[in-house]
C-alpha positions as CSV (number, residue, x, y, z in Angstrom):
1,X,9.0,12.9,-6.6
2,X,6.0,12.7,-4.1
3,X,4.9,9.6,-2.9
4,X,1.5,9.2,-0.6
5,X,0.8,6.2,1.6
6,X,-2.2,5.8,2.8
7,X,-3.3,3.0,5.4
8,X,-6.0,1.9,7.7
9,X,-5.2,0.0,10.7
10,X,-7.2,-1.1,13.6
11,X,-4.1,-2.7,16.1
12,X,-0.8,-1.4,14.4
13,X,-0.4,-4.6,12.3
14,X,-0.9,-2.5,9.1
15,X,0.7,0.5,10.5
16,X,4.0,-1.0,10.6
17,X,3.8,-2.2,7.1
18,X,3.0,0.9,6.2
19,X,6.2,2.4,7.6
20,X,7.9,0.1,6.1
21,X,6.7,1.0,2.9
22,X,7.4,4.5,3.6
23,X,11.0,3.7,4.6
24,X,11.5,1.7,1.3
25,X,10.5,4.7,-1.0
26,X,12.4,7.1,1.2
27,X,15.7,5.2,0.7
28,X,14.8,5.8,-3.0
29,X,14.9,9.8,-2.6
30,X,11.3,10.3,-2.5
31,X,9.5,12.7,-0.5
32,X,7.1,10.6,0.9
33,X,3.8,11.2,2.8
34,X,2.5,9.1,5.4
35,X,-1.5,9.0,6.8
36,X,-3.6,6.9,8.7
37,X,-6.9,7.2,6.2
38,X,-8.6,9.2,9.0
39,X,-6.0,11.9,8.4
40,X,-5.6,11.1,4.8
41,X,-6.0,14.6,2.5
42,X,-7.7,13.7,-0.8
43,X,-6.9,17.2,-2.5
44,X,-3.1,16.0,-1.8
45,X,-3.4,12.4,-4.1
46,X,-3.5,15.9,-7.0
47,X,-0.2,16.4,-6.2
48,X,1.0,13.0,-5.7
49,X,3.3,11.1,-8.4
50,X,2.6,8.0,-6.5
51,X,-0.2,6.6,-4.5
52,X,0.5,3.4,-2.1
53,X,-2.5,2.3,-0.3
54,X,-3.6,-0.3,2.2
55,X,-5.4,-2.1,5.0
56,X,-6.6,-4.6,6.9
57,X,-8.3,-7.8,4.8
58,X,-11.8,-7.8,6.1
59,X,-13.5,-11.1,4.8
60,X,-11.1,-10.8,1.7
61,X,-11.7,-7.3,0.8
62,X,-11.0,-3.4,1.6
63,X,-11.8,-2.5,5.2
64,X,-14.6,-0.3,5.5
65,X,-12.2,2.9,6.8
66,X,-10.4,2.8,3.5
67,X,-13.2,1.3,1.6
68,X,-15.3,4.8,2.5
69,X,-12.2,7.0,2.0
70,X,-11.9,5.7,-1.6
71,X,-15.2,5.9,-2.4
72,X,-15.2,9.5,-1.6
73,X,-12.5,9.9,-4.5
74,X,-15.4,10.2,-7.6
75,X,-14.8,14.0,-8.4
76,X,-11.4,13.0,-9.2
77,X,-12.0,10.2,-11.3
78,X,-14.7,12.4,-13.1
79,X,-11.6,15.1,-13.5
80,X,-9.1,12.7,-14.4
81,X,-7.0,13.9,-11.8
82,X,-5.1,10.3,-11.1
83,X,-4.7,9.3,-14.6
84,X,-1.0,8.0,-15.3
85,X,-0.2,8.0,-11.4
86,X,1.5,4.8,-10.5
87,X,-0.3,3.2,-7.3
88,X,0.6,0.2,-5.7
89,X,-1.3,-1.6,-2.8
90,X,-0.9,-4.0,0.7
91,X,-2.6,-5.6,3.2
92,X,-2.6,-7.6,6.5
93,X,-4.8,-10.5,7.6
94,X,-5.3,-12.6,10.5
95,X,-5.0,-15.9,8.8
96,X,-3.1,-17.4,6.7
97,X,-6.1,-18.5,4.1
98,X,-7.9,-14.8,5.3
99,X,-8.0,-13.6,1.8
100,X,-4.8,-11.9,1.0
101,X,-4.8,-12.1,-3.1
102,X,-8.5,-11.3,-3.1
103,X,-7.9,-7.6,-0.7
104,X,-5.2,-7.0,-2.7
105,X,-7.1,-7.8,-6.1
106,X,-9.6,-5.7,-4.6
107,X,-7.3,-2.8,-3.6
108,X,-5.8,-2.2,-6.8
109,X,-9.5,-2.5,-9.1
110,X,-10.0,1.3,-7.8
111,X,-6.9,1.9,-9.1
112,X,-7.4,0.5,-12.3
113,X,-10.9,2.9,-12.7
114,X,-9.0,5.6,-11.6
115,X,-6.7,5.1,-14.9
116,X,-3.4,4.8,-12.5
117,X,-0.6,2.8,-13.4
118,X,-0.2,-0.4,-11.0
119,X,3.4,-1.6,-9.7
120,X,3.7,-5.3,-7.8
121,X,6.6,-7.2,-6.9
122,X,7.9,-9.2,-9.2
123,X,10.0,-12.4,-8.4
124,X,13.0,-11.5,-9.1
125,X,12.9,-9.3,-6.5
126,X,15.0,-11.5,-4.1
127,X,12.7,-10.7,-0.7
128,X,10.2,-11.9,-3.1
129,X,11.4,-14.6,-4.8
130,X,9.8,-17.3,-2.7
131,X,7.3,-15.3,-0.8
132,X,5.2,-14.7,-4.2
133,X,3.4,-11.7,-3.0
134,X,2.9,-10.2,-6.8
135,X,-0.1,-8.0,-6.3
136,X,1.5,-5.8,-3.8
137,X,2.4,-6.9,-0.4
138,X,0.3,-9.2,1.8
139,X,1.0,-10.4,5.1
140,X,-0.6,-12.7,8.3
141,X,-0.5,-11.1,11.4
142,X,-1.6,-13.9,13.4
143,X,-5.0,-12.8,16.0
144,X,-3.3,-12.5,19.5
145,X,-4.6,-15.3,22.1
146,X,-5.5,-12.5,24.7
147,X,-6.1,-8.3,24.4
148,X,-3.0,-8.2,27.0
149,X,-0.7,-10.1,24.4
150,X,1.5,-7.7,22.8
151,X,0.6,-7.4,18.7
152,X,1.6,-10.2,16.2
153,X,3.1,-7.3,13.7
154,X,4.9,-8.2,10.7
155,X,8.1,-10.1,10.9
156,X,11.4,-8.3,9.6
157,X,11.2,-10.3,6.4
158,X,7.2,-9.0,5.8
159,X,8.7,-5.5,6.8
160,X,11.5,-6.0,4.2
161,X,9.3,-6.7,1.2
162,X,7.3,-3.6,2.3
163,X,10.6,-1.9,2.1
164,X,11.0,-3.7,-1.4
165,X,7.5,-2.4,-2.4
166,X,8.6,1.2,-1.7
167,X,11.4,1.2,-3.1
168,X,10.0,-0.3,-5.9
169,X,7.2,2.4,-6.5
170,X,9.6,4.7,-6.1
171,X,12.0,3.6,-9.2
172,X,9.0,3.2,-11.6
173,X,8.0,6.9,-10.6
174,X,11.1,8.0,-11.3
175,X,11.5,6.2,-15.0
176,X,7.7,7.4,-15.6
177,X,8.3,10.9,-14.3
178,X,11.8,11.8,-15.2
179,X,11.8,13.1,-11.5
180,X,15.5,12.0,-10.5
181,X,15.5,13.6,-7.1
182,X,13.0,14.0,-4.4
């Protein structure tokens, strides 16, 4: 089972969700594929039985990195190439109000038009259960005060319901798929 996750991240705050993502679904057996969206391989998503992607919230919505990767995914839409993929989605914002639901909302409508099946988090999910990040995974990565600051990444309980969200994708695509090794 192949899983592909794809980010864009501007200071490492989304990077290390990312990873943490990645982790999750590797615990789970998966082969699993890992790309900043500027090294991202479109042809590869073909492939793919699962399809994680994320970013930064900008003004509640898809950074423009990702944003323009995705858009460039029409001739396999036309194809049908991602139908019945399962595709799950995360984000990071600077503030706490900075739009979370809405960029993950927003993450997962491409999805939707791409005819992919979309996995969340439910809460039962016990890293979950009071968090209530059902969409996917969202997270505030407080601004630093200074450039010289070190980065505000996520905390070990935001990287372990990315971990939760990997694993997660990884367990449906294996039910869907039948695929019971990596």
């Amino acid at each position: 089972m192949k899983i592909y996750v794809i980010y864009d991240s501007e200071n490492g705050h989304t990077e290390a969700l990312a990873k943490a993502i990645a982790e999750g679904a590797g615990q789970e057996n998966a082969e699993v594929y890992l790309d900043h969206v500027d090294n991202a391989q479109i042809r590869a998503l073909v492939d793919m039985d699962a399809i994680i992607w994320g970013c930064p919230g900008h003004f509640g919505t898809i950074s423009g990195g990702l944003k323009n990767w995705i858009d460039r995914l029409g001739y396999l839409w036309a194809e049908g190439k991602l139908i019945g993929k399962v595709g799950a989605v995360f984000c990071t914002t600077a503030t706490v109000h900075g739009g979370i639901e809405a960029t993950l909302l927003n993450l997962i409508t491409p999805m939707l038009h791409q005819g992919m099946i979309i996995v969340g988090l439910p809460g039962n999910i016990p890293e979950n259960a009071l968090y209530g990040s059902y969409y996917g995974v969202g997270v505030t990565c407080p601004i630093e005060a200074s450039p010289d600051d070190p980065p505000n990444l996520p905390s070990e309980a935001e990287l372990a319901l990315g971990r939760s969200l990997g694993k997660r994708v990884a367990r449906i695509t294996r039910k869907l798929t039948g695929n019971q090794t990596s």
